[in-house]
N, C-alpha and C positions, 0 to 999 in steps of 0.2 A: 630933844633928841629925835632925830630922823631914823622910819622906822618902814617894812615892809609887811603885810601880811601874810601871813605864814603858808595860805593854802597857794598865793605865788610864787613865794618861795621852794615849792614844792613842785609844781609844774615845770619850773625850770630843770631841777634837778630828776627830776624824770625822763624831762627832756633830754638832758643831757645819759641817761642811762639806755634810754630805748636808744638813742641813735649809737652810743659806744658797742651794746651790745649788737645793733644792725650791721656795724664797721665791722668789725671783730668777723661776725658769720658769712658775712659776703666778702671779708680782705678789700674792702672798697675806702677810702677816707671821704668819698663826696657826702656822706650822710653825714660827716662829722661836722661839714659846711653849717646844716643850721643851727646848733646851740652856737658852735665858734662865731657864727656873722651878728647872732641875737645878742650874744653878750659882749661881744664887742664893741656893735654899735650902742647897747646899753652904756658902756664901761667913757667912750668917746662922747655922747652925746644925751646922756640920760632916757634914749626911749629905747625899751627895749618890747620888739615890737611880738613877741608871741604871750607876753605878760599884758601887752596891752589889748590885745584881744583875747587874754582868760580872763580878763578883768571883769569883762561885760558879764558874765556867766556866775559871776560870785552874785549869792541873794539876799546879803546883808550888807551894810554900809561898811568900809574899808576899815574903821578904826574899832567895829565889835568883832574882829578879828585878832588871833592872838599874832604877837607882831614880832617882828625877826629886826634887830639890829641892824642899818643902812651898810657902817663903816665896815663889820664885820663882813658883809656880803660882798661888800666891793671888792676887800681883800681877797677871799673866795672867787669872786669873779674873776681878778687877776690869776690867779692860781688854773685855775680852768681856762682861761682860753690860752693861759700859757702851755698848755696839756695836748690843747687842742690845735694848737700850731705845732707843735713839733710830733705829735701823730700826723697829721694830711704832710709839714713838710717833709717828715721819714717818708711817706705813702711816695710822696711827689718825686722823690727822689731815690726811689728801689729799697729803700731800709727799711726790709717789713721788721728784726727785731724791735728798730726804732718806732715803730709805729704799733706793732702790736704792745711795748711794754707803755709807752703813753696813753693807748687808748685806755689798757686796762687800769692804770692807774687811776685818769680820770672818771672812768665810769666805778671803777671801787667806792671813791671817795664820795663821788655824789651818792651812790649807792645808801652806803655807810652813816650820811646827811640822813638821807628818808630815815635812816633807822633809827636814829637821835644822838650819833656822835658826831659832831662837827672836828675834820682831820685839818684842814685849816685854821677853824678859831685855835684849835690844840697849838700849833704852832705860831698863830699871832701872839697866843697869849704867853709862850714861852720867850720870845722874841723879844715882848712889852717887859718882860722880868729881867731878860738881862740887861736890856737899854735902862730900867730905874736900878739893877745893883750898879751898872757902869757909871750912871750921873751922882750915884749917894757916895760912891767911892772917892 
């Protein structure tokens, strides 16, 4: 099973909180640019490049850390830069309701991550239950 270490996992989602809350107090969506282009190009090409330079800065080897599920994360990264596109496209196109109720949604939910509830695993793993009662049927 393919896996992430947690303290990266957590950077991201930080990431993605300071710049929602920067959005939000400035009314601006260009902050929302870097988690959106990091995870994105994460999501397109597997490097996701501000985890690869917090990488350097971890002092123990990758695997004595506690480890966060890949597939899960992925899903979660869909989920977010989905948030994060139609916050900057609301921005880009005068829809501040639209842009403020997505930023805050995504910066809630990464939020929410730091704090040890996963809002996306919650609904992959609801999703994975009704696709096994729909195939047992």
């Amino acid at each position: 099973m393919k896996t992430i270490p947690k303290p990266l996992v957590m950077v991201n989602q930080w990431t993605i909180v300071i710049a929602a809350l920067l959005a939000l107090l400035t009314q601006s969506a260009w902050i929302l640019l870097i988690p959106l282009v990091a995870n994105l190009t994460s999501l397109l090409t597997g490097f996701h490049p501000i985890l690869a330079f917090t990488k350097r800065f971890l002092t123990k080897p990758l695997p004595l850390y506690k480890q966060e599920d890949y597939d899960q994360l992925r899903f979660n990264q869909w989920l977010a830069v989905g948030f994060l596109l139609l916050a900057t496209g609301s921005f880009v196109l005068g829809w501040p309701i639209g842009f403020n109720v997505a930023t805050v949604m995504v910066g809630l939910a990464a939020f929410i991550a730091i704090l040890g509830f996963c809002v996306g695993c919650f609904f992959r793993f609801q999703y994975q239950q009704w696709r096994y009662r729909q195939n047992k049927a």
